[in-house]
DRENKOLDO-855651 format. One record per residue (C-alpha): chain; x, y, z; residue number from 1; residue in three letters. Coordinates in Angstrom, 1 decimal. Example, Ala and Ser with C-alpha at 12.3 -4.5 7.8 and 13.67 -1.06 7.14 Angstrom:
REM residues 2
("A" (12.3 -4.5 7.8) 1 "ALA")
("A" (13.7 -1.1 7.1) 2 "SER")
//
This chain:
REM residues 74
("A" (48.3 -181.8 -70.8) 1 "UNK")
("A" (47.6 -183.2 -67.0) 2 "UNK")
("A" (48.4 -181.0 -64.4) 3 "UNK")
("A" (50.8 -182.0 -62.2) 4 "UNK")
("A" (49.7 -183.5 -58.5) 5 "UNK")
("A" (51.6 -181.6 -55.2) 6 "UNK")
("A" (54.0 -183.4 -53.6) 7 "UNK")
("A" (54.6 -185.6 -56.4) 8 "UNK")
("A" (58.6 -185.6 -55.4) 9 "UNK")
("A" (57.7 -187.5 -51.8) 10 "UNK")
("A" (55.1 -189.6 -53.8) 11 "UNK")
("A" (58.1 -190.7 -55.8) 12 "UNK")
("A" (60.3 -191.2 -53.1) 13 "UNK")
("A" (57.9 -193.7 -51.5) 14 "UNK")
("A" (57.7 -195.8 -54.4) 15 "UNK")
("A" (61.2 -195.8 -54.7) 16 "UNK")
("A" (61.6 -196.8 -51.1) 17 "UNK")
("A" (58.9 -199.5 -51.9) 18 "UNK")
("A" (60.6 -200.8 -55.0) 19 "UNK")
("A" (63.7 -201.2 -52.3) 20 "UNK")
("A" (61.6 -203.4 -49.8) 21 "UNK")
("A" (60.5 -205.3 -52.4) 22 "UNK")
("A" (64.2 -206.4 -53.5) 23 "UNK")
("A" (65.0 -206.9 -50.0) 24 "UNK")
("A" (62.1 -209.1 -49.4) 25 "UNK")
("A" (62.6 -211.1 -52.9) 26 "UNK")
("A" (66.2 -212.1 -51.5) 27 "UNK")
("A" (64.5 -212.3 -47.8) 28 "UNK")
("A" (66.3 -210.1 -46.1) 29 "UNK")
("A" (64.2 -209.9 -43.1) 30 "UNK")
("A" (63.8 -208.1 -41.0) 31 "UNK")
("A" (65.1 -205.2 -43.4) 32 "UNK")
("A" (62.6 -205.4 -45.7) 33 "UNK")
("A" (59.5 -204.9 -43.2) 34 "UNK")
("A" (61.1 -201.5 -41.9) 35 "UNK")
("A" (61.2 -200.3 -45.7) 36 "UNK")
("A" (57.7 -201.3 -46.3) 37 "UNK")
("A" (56.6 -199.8 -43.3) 38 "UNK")
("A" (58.6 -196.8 -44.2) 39 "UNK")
("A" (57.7 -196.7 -47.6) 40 "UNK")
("A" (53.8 -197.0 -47.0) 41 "UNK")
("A" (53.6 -194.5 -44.4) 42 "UNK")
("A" (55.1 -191.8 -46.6) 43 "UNK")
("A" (51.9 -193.1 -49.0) 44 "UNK")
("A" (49.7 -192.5 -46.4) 45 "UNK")
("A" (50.8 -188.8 -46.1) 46 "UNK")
("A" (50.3 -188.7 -49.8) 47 "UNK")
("A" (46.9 -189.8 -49.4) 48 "UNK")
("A" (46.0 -187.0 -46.9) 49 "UNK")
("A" (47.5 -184.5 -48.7) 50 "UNK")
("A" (45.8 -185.5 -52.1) 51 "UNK")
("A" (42.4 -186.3 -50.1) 52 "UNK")
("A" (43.0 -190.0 -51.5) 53 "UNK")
("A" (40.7 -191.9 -49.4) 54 "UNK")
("A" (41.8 -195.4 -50.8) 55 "UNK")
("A" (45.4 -194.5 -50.6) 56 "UNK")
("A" (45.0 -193.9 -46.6) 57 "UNK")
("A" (43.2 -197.0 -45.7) 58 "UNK")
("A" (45.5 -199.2 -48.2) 59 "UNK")
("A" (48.9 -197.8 -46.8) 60 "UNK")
("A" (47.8 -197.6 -43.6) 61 "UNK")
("A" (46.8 -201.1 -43.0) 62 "UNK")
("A" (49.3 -202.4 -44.6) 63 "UNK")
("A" (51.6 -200.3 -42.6) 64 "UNK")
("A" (50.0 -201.9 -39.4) 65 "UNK")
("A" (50.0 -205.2 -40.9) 66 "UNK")
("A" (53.8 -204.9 -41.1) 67 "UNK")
("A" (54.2 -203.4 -37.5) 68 "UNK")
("A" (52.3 -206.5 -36.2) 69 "UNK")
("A" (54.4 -209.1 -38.3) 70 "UNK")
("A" (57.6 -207.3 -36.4) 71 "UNK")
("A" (55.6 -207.0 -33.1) 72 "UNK")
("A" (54.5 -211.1 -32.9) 73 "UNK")
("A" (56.6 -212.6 -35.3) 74 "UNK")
//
């Protein structure tokens, strides 16, 4: 049997969060849908620090700045 990550509760709260966004964004409900993306992937970026996921960090963060942008210049 795996053993079970840390924080797995907050890692399952950002992918319901992200699971959200995505609905929003399917019916375009902008700009709703950026703020729970950017939400969503900045909780996975504190999961990727505190499991030392390297990938997870640069993913969620630059998507999370990607996002900020959008809102910033759109």
């Amino acid at each position: 049997m795996s053993e079970k990550k840390p924080y797995q509760s907050l890692a399952w709260i950002g992918t319901a969060i992200l699971i959200m966004a995505a609905i929003l964004a399917a019916f375009n409900q902008y700009p709703y849908y950026v703020y729970l993306f950017c939400l969503a992937n900045s909780i996975w970026v504190i999961i990727g620090i505190l499991w030392r996921e390297n990938s997870l960090v640069v993913l969620n963060a630059g998507l999370t700045l990607i996002y900020l942008a959008g809102l910033i210049w759109a």
